[in-house]
TORTIZA-120677 format. One record per residue: y, z, x of N, C-alpha, C in turn. Coordinates in steps of 0.1 Angstrom, whole numbers, plus 5000, padded with zeros to 4 digits. Example, Ala and Ser with C-alpha at 12.3 -4.5 7.8 and 13.67 -1.06 7.14 Angstrom:
494350785132495550785123496750785132 497850715128498950715137500050795129 
//
This chain:
502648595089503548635078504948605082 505548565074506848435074508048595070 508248615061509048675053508448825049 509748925048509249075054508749115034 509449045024508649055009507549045005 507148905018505748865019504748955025 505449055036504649175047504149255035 505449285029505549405019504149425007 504849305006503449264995502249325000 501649245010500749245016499849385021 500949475026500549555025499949675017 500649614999500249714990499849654981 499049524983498049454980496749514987 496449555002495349615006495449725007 496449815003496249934996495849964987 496049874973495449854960494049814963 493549744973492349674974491349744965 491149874972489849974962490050004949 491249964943491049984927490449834921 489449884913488449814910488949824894 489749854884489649884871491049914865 491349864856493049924847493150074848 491950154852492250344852492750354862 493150244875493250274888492250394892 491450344893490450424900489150294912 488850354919487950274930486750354936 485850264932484550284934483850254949 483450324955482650284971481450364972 480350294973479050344971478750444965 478950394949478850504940479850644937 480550654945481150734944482850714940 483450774931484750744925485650794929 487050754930487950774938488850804923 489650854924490850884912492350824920 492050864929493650884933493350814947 493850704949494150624966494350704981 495050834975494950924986493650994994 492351014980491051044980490050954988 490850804991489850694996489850725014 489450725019489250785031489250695043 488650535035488350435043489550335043 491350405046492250305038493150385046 494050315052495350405059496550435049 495950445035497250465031497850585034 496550675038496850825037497750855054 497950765061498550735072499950745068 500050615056501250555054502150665047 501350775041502450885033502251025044 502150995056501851105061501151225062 499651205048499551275054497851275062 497851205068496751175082497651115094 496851115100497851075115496351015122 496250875121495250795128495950715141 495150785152495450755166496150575166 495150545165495350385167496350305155 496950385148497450305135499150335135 499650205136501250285136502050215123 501850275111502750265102504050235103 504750295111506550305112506650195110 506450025114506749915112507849935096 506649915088506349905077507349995070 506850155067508050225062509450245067 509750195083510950145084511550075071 511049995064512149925056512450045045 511650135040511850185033512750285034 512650325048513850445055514950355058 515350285058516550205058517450165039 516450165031517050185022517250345013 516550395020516550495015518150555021 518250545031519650595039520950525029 520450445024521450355012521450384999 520450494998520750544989519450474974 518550354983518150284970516850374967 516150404977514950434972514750614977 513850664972513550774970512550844982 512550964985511750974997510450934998 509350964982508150874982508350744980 509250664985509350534980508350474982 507250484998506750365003505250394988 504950474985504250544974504350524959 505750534960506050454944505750254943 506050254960505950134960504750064956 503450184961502150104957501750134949 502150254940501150334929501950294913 503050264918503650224902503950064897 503450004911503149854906502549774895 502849714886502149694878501649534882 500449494881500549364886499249304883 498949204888497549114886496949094900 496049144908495849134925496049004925 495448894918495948724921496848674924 498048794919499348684918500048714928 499748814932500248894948500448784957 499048774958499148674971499148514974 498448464958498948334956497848274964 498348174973497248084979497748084998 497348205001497848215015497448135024 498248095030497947985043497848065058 496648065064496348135074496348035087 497748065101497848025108496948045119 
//
């Protein structure tokens, strides 16, 4: 990963991963998720604090968002609004990635 828009993406592209449907909702062996916080198999719940997975270090990541936030742009759930209010096509996220 080249560029930090490209990180960004990326990362709330596989946080979207499990939504399977326009209700945002995600399905895993039969069983239905409503809300991305509910998915258990997904660090997002890392990423908004509230799980704390030994081996996972988010800070990278919401660094950018604590840096704008000190500027005033974004809001304390930013990294949150960032993946839940996206409106988008999973296709166009990522385009045709080239893997080094």
């Amino acid at each position: 990963v080249k560029e930090d828009d490209y990180l960004l993406n990326l990362t709330r592209y596989i946080h979207l991963n499990p939504i399977t449907d326009k209700n945002k909702t995600a399905t895993y062996k039969g069983q239905t998720f409503v809300k991305l916080t509910d998915f258990d198999f997904s660090s997002y719940q890392d990423y908004l604090g509230l799980r704390k997975t030994e081996w996972l270090s988010p800070e990278f990541i919401l660094e950018y968002f604590n840096e704008n936030k000190k500027q005033g742009i974004i809001n304390k759930n930013s990294y949150k609004d960032f993946v839940e209010n996206y409106q988008f096509d999973p296709s166009e996220i990522l385009g045709n990635p080239i893997l080094e």
